[in-house]
HTML snippet that shows the backbone in 3Dmol.js (N, CA, C, O; Angstrom):
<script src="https://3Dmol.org/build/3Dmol-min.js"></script>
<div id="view" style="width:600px;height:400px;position:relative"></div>
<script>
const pdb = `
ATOM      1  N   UNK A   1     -21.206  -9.637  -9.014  1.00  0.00           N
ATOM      2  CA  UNK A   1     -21.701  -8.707  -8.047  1.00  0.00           C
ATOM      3  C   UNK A   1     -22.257  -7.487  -8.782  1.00  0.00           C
ATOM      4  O   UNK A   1     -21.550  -6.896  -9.599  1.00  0.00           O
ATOM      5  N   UNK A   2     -23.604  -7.065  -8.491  1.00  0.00           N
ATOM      6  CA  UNK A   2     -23.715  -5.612  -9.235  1.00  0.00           C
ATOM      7  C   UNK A   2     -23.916  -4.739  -8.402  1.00  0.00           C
ATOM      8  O   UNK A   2     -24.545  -5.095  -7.406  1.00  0.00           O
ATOM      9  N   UNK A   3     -23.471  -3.307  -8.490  1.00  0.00           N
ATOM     10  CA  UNK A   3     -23.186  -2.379  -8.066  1.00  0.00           C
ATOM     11  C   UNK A   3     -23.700  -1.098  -8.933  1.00  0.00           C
ATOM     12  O   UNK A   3     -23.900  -1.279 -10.134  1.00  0.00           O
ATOM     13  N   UNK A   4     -23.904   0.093  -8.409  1.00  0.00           N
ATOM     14  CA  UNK A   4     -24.656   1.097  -9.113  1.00  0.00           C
ATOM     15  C   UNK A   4     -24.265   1.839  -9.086  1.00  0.00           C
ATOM     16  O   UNK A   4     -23.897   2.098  -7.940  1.00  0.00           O
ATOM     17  N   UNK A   5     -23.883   3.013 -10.211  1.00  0.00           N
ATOM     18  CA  UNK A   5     -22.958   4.179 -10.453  1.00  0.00           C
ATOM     19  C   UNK A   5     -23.662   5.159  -9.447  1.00  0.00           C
ATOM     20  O   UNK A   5     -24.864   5.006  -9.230  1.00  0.00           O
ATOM     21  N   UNK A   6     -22.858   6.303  -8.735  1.00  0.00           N
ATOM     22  CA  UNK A   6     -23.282   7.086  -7.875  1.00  0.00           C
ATOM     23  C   UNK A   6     -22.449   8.274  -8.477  1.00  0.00           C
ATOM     24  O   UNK A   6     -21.364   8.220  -9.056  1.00  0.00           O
ATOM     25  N   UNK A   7     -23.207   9.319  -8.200  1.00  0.00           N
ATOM     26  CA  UNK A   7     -22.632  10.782  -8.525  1.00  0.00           C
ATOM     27  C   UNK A   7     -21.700  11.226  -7.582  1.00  0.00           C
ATOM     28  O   UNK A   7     -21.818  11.228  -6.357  1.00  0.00           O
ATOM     29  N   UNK A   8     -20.656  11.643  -8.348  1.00  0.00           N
ATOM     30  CA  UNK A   8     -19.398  12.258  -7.211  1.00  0.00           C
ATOM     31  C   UNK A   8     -19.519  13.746  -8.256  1.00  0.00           C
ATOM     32  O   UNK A   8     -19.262  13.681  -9.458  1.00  0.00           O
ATOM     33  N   UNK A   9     -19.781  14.540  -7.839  1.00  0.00           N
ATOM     34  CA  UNK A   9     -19.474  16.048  -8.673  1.00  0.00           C
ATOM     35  C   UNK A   9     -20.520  15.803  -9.790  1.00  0.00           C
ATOM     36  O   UNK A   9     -21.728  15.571  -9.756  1.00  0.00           O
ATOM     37  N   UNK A  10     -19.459  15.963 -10.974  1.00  0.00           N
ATOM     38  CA  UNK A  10     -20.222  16.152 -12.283  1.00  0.00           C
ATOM     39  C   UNK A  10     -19.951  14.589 -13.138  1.00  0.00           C
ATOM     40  O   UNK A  10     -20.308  14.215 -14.255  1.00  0.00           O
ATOM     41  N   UNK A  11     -18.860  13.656 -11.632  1.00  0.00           N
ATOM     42  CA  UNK A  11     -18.426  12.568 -12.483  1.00  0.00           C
ATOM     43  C   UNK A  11     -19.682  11.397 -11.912  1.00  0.00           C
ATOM     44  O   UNK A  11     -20.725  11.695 -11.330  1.00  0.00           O
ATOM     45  N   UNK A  12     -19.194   9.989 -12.292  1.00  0.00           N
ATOM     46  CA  UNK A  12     -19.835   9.213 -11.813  1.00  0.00           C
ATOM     47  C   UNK A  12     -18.564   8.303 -11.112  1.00  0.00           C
ATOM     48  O   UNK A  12     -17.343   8.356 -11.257  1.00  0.00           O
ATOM     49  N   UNK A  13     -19.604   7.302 -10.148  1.00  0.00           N
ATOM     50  CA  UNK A  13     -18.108   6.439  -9.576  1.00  0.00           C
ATOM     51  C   UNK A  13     -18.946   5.038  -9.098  1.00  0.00           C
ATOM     52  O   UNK A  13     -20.165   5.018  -9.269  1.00  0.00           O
ATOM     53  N   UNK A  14     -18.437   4.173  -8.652  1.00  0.00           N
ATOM     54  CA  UNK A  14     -18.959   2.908  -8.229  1.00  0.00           C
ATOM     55  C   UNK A  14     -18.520   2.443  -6.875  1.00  0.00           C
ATOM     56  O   UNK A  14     -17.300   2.320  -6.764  1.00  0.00           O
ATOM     57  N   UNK A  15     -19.151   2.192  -5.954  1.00  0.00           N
ATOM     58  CA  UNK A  15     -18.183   2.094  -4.410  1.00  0.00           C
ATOM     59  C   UNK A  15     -17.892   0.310  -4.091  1.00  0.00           C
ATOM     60  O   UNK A  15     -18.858  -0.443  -3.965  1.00  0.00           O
ATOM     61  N   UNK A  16     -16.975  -0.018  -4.026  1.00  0.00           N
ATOM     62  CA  UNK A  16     -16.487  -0.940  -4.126  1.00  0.00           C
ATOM     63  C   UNK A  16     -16.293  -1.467  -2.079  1.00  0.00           C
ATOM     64  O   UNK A  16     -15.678  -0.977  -1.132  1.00  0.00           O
ATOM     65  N   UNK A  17     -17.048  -2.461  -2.232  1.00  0.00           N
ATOM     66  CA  UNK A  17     -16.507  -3.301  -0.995  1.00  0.00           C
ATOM     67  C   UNK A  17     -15.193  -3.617  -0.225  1.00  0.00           C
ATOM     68  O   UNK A  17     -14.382  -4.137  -0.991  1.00  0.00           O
ATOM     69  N   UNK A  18     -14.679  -3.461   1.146  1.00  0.00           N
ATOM     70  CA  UNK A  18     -13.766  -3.333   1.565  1.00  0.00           C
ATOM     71  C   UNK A  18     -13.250  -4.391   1.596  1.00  0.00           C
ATOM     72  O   UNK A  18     -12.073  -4.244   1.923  1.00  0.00           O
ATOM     73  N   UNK A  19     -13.551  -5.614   1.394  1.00  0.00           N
ATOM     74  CA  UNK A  19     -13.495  -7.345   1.363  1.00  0.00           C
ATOM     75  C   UNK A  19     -12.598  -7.400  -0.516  1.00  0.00           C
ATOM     76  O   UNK A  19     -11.475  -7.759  -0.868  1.00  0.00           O
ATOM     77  N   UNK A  20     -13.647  -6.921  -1.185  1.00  0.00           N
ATOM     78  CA  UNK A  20     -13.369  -6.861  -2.604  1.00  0.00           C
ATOM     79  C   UNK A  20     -12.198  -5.992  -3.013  1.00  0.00           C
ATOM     80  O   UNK A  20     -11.702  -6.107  -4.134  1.00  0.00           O
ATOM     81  N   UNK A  21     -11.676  -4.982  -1.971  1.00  0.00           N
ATOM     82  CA  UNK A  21     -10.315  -4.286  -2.662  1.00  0.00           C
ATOM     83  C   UNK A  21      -9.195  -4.857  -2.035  1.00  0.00           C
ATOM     84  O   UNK A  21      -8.119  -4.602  -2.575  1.00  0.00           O
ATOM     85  N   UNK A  22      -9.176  -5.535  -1.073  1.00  0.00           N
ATOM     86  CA  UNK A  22      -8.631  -6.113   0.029  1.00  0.00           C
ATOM     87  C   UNK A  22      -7.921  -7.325  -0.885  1.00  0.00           C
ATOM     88  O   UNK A  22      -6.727  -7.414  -1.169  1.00  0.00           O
ATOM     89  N   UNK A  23      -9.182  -8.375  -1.319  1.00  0.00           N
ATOM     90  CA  UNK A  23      -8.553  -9.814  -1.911  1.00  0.00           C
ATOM     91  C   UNK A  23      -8.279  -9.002  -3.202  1.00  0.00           C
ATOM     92  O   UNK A  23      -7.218  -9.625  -3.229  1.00  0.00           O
ATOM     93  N   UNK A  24      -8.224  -8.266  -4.217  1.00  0.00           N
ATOM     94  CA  UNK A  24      -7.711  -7.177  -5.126  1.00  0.00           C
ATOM     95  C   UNK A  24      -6.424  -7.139  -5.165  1.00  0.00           C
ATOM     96  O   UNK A  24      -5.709  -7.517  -6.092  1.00  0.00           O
ATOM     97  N   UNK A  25      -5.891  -6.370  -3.473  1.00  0.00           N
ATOM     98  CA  UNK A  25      -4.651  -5.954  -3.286  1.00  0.00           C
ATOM     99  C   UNK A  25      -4.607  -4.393  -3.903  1.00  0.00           C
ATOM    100  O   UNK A  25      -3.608  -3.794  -4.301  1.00  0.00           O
ATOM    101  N   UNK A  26      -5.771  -3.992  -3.868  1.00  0.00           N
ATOM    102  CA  UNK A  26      -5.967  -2.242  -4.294  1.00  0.00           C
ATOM    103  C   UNK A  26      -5.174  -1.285  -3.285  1.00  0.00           C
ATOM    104  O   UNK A  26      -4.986  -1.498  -2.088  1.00  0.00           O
ATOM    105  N   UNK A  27      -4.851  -0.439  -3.861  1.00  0.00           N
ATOM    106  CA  UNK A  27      -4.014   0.603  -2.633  1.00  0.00           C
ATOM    107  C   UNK A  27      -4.815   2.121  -2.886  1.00  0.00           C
ATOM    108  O   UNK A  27      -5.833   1.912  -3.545  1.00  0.00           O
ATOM    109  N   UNK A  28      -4.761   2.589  -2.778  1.00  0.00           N
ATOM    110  CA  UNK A  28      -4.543   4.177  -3.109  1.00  0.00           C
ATOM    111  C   UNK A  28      -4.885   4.695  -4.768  1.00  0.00           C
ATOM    112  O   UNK A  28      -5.885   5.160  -5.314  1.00  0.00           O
ATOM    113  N   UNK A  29      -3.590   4.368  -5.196  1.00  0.00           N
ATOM    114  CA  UNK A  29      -3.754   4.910  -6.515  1.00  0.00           C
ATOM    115  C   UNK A  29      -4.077   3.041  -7.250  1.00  0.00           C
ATOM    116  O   UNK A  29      -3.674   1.961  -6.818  1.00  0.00           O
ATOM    117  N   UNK A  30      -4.864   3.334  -8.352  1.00  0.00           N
ATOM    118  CA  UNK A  30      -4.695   2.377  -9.456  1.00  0.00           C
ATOM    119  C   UNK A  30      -5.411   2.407 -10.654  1.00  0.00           C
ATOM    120  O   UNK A  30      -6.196   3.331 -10.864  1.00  0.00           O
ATOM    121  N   UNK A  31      -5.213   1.376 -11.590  1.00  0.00           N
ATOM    122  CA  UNK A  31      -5.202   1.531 -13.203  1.00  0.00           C
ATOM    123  C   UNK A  31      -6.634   1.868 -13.557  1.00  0.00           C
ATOM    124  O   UNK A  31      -7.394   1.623 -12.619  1.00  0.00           O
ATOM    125  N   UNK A  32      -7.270   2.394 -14.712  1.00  0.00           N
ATOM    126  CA  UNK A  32      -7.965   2.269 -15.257  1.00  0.00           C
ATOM    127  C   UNK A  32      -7.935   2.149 -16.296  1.00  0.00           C
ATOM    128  O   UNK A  32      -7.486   3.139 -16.873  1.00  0.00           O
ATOM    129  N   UNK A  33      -8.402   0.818 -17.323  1.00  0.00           N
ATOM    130  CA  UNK A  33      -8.919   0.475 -18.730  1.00  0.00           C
ATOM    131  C   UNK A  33      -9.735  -0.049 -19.102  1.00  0.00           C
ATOM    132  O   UNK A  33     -10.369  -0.887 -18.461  1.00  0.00           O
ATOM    133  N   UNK A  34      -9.961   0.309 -20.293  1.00  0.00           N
ATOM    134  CA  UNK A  34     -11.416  -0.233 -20.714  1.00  0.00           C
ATOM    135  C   UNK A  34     -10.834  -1.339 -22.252  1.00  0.00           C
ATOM    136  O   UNK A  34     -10.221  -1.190 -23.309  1.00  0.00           O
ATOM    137  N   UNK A  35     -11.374  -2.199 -21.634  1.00  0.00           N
ATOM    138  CA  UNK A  35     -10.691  -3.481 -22.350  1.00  0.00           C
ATOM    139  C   UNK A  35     -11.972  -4.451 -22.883  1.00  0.00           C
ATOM    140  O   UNK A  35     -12.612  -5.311 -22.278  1.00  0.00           O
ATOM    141  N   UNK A  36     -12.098  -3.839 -24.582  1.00  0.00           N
ATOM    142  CA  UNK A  36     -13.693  -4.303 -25.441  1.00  0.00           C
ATOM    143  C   UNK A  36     -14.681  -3.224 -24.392  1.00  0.00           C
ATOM    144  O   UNK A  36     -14.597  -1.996 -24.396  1.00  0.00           O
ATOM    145  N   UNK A  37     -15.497  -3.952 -23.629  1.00  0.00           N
ATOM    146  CA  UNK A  37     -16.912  -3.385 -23.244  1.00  0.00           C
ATOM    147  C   UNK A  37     -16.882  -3.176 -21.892  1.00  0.00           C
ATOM    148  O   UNK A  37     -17.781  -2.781 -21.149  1.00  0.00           O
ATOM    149  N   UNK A  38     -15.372  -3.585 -21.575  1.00  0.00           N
ATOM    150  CA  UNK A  38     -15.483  -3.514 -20.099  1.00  0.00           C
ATOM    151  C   UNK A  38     -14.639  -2.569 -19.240  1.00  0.00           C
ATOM    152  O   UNK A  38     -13.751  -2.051 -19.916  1.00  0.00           O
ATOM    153  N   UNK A  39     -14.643  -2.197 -17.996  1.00  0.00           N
ATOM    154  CA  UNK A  39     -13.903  -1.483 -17.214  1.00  0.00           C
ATOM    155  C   UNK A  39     -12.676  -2.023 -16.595  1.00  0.00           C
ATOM    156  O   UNK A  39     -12.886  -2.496 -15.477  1.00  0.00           O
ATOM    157  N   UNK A  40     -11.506  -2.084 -16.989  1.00  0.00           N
ATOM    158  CA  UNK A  40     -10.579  -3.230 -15.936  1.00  0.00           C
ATOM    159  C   UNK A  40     -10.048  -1.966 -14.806  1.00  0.00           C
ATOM    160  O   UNK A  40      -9.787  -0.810 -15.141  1.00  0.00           O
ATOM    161  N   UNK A  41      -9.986  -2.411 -13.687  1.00  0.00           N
ATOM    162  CA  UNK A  41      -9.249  -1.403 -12.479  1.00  0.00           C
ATOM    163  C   UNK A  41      -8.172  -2.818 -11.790  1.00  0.00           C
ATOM    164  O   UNK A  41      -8.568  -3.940 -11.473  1.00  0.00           O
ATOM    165  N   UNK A  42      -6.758  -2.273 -11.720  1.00  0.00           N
ATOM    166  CA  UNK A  42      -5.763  -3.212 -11.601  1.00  0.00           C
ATOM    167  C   UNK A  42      -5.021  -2.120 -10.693  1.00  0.00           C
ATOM    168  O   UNK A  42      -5.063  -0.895 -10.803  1.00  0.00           O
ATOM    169  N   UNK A  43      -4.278  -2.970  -9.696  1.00  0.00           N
ATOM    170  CA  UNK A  43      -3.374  -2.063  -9.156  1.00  0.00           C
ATOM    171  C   UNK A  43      -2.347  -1.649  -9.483  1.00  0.00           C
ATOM    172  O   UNK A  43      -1.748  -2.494 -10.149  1.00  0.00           O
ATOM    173  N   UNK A  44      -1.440  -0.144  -9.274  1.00  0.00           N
ATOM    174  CA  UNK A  44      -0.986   0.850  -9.893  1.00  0.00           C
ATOM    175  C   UNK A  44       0.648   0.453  -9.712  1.00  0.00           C
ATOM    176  O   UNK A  44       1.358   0.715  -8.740  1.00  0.00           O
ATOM    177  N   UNK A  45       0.943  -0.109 -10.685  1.00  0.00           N
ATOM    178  CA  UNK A  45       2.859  -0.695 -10.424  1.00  0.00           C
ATOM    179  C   UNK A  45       3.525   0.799 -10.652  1.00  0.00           C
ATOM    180  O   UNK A  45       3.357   1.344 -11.743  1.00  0.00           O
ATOM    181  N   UNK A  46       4.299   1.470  -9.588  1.00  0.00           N
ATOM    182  CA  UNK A  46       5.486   2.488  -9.889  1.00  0.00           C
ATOM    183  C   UNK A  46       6.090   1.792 -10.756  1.00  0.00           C
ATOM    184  O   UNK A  46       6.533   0.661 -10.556  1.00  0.00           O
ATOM    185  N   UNK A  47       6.171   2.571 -12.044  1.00  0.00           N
ATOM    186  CA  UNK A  47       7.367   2.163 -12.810  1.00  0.00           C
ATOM    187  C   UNK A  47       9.289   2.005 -12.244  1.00  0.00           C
ATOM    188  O   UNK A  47       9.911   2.999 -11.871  1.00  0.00           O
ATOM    189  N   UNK A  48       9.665   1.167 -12.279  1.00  0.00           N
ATOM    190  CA  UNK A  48      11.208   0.850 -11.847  1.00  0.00           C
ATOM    191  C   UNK A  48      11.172   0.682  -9.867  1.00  0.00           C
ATOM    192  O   UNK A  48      12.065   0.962  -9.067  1.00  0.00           O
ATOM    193  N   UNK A  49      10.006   0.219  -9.654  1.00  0.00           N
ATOM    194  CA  UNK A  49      10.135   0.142  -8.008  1.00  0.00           C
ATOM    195  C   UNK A  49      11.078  -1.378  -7.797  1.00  0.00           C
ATOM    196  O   UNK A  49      11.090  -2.525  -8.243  1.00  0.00           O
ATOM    197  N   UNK A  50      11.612  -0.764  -7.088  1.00  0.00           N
ATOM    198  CA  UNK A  50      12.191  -1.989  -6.602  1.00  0.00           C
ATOM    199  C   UNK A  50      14.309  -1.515  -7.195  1.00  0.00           C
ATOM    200  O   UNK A  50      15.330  -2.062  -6.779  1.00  0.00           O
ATOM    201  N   UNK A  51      14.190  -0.465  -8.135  1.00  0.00           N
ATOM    202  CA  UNK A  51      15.488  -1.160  -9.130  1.00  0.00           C
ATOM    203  C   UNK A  51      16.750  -0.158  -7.940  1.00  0.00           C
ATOM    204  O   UNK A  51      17.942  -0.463  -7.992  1.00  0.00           O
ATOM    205  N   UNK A  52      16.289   0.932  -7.008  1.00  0.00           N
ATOM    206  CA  UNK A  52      17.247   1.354  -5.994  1.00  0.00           C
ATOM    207  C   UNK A  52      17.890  -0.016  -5.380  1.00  0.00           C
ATOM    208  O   UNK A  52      19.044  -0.443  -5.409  1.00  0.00           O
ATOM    209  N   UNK A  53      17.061  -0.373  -4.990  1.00  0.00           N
ATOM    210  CA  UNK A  53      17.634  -1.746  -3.921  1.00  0.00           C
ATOM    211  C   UNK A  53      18.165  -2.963  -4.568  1.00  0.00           C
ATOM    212  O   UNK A  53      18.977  -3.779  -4.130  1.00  0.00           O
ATOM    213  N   UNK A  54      17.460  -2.916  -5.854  1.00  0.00           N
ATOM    214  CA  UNK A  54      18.479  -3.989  -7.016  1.00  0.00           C
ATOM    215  C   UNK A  54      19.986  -3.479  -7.092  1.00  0.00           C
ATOM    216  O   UNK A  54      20.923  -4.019  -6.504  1.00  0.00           O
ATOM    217  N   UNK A  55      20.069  -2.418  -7.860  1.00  0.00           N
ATOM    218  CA  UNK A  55      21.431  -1.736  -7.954  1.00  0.00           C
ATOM    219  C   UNK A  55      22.311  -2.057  -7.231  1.00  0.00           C
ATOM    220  O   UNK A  55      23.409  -2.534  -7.513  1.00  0.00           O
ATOM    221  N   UNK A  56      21.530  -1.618  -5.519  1.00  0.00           N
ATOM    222  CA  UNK A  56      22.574  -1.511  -4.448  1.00  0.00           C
ATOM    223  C   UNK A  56      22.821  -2.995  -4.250  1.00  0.00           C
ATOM    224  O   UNK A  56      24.022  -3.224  -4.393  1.00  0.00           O
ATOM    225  N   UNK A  57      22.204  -3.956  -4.006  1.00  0.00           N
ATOM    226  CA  UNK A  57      22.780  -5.327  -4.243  1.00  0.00           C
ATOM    227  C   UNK A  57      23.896  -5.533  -5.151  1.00  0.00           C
ATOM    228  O   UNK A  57      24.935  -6.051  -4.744  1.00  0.00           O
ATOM    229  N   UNK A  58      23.652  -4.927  -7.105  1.00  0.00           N
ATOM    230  CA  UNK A  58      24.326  -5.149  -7.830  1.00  0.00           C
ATOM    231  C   UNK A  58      26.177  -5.460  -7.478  1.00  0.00           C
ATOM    232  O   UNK A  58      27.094  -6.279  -7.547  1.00  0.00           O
ATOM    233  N   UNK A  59      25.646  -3.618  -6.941  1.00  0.00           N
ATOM    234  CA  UNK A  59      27.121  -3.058  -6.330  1.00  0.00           C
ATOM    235  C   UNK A  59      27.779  -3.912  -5.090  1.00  0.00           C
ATOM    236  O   UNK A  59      29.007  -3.979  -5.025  1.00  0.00           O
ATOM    237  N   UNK A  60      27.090  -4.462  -4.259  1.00  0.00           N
ATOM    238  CA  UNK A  60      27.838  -4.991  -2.852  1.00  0.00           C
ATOM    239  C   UNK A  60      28.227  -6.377  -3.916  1.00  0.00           C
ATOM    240  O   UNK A  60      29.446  -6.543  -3.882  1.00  0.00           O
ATOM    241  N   UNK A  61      27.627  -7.272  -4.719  1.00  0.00           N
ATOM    242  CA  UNK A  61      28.252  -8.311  -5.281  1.00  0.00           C
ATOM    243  C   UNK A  61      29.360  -8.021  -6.534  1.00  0.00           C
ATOM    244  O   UNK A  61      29.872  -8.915  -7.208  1.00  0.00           O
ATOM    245  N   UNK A  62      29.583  -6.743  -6.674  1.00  0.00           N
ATOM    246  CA  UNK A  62      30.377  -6.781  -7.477  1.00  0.00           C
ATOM    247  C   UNK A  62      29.747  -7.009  -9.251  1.00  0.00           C
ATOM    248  O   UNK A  62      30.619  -7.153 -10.109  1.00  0.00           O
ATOM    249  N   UNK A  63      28.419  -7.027  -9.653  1.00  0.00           N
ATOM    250  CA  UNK A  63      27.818  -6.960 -10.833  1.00  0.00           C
ATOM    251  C   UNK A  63      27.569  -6.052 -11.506  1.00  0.00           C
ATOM    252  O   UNK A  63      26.913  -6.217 -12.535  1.00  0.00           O
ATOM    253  N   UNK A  64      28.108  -4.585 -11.047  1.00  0.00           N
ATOM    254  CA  UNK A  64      27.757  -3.759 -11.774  1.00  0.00           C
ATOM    255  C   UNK A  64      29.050  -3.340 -12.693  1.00  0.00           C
ATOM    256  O   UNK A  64      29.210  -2.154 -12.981  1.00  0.00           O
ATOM    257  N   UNK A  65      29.622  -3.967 -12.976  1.00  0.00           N
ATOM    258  CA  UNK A  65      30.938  -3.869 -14.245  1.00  0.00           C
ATOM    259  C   UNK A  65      30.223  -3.692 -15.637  1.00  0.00           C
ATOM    260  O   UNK A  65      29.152  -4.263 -15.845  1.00  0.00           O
ATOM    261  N   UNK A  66      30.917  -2.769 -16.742  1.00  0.00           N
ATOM    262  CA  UNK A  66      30.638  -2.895 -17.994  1.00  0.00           C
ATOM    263  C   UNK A  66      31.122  -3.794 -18.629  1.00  0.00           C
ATOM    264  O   UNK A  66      32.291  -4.149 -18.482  1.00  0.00           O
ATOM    265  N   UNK A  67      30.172  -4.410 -19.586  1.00  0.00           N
ATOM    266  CA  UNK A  67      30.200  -6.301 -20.205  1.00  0.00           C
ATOM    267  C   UNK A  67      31.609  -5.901 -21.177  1.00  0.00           C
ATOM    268  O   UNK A  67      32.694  -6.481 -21.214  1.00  0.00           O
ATOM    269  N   UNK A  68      31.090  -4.559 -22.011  1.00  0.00           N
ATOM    270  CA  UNK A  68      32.230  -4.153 -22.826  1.00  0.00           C
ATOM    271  C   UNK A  68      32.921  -3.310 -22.822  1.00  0.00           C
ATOM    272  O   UNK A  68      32.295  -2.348 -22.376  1.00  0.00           O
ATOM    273  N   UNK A  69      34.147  -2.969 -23.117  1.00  0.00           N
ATOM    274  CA  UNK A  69      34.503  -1.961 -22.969  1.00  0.00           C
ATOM    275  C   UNK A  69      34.073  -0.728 -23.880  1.00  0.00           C
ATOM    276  O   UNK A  69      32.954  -0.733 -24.394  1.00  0.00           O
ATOM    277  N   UNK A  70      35.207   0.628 -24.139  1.00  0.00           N
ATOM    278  CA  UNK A  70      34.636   1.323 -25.028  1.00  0.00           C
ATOM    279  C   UNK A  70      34.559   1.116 -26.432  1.00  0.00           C
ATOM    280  O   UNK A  70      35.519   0.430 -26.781  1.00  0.00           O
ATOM    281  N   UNK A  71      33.846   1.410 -27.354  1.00  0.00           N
ATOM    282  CA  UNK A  71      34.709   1.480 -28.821  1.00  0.00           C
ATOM    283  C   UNK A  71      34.334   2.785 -29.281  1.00  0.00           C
ATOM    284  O   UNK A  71      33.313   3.464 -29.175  1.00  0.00           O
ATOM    285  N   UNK A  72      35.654   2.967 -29.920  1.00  0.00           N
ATOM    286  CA  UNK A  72      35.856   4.525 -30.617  1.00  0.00           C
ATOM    287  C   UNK A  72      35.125   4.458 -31.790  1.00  0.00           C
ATOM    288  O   UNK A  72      35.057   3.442 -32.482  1.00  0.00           O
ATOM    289  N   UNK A  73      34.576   5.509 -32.037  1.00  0.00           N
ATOM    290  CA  UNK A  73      33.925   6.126 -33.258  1.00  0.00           C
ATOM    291  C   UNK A  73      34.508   7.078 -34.274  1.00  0.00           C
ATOM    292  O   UNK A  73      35.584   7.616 -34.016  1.00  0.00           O
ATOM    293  N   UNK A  74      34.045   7.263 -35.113  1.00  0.00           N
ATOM    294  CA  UNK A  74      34.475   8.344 -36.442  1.00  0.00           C
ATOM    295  C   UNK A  74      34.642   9.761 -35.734  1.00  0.00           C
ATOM    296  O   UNK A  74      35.653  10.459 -35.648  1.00  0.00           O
ATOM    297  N   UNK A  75      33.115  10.021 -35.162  1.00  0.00           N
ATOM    298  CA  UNK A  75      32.939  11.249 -33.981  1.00  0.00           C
ATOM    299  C   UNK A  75      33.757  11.373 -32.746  1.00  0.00           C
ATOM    300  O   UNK A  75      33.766  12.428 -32.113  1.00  0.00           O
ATOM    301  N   UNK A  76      34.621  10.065 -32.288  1.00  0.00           N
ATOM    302  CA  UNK A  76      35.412  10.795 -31.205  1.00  0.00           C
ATOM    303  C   UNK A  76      36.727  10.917 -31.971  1.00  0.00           C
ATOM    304  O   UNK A  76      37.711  11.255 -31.314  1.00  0.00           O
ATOM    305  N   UNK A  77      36.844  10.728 -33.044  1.00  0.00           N
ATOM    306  CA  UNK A  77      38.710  10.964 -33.529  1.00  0.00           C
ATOM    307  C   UNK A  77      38.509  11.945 -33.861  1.00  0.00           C
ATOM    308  O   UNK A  77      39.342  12.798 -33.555  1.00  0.00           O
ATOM    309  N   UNK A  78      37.284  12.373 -34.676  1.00  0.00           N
ATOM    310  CA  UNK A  78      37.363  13.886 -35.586  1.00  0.00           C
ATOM    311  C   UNK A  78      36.747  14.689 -35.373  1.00  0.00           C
ATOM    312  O   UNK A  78      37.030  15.763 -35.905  1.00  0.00           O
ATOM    313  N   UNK A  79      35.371  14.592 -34.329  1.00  0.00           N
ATOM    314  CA  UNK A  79      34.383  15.831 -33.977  1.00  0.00           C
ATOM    315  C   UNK A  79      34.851  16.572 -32.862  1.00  0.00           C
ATOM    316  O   UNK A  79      35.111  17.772 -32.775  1.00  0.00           O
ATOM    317  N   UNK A  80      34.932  15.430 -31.809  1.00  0.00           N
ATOM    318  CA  UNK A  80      34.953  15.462 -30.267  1.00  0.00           C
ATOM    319  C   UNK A  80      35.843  16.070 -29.695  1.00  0.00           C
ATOM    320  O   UNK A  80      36.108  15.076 -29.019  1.00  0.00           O
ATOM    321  N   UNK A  81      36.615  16.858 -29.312  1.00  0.00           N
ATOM    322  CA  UNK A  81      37.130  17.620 -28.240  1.00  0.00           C
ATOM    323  C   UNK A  81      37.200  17.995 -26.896  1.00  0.00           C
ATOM    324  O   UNK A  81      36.533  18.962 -26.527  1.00  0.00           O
ATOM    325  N   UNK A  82      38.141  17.176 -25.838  1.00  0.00           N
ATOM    326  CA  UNK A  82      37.841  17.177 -24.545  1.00  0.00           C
ATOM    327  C   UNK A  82      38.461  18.738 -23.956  1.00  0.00           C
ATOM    328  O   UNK A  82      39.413  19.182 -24.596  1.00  0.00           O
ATOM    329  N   UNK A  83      38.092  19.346 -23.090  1.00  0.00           N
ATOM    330  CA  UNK A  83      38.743  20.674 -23.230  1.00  0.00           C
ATOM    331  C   UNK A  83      39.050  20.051 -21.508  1.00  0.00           C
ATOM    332  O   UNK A  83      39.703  20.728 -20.714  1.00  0.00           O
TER     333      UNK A  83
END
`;
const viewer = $3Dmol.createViewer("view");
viewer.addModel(pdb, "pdb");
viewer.setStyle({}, {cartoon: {color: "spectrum"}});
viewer.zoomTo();
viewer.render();
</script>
């Protein structure tokens, strides 16, 4: 498909079809890179979405236990001080 840069301000931009952001899955915010010669635009993953509602699962099954316990160090016999 070609499409033609249009002036927004002092930038440039390309207007993209409502069909074409749609089968995309574009939202709002998303990526921009330029990957060799080209422009890639990908949609914008929140980093850690999803991991509230993981957790809280964790917790109702009982998975959120530590694998190990503690182990003492040089620094908690001789530095460390609990007041």
């Amino acid at each position: 498909m070609k499409a033609r840069l249009i002036r927004i301000g002092n930038s440039r931009g390309v207007r993209l079809p409502k069909p074409l952001i749609e089968e995309a899955g574009l939202q709002e915010e998303v990526e921009v890179q330029i990957r060799g010669n080209a422009l890639v635009i990908t949609s914008h993953s929140q980093s850690r979405a999803g991991w509230a509602e993981a957790a809280r699962q964790m917790r109702e099954r009982g998975h959120d236990r530590m694998l190990d316990g503690p182990t003492s160090t040089r620094f908690d016999a001789e530095e460390w001080r609990w007041r």
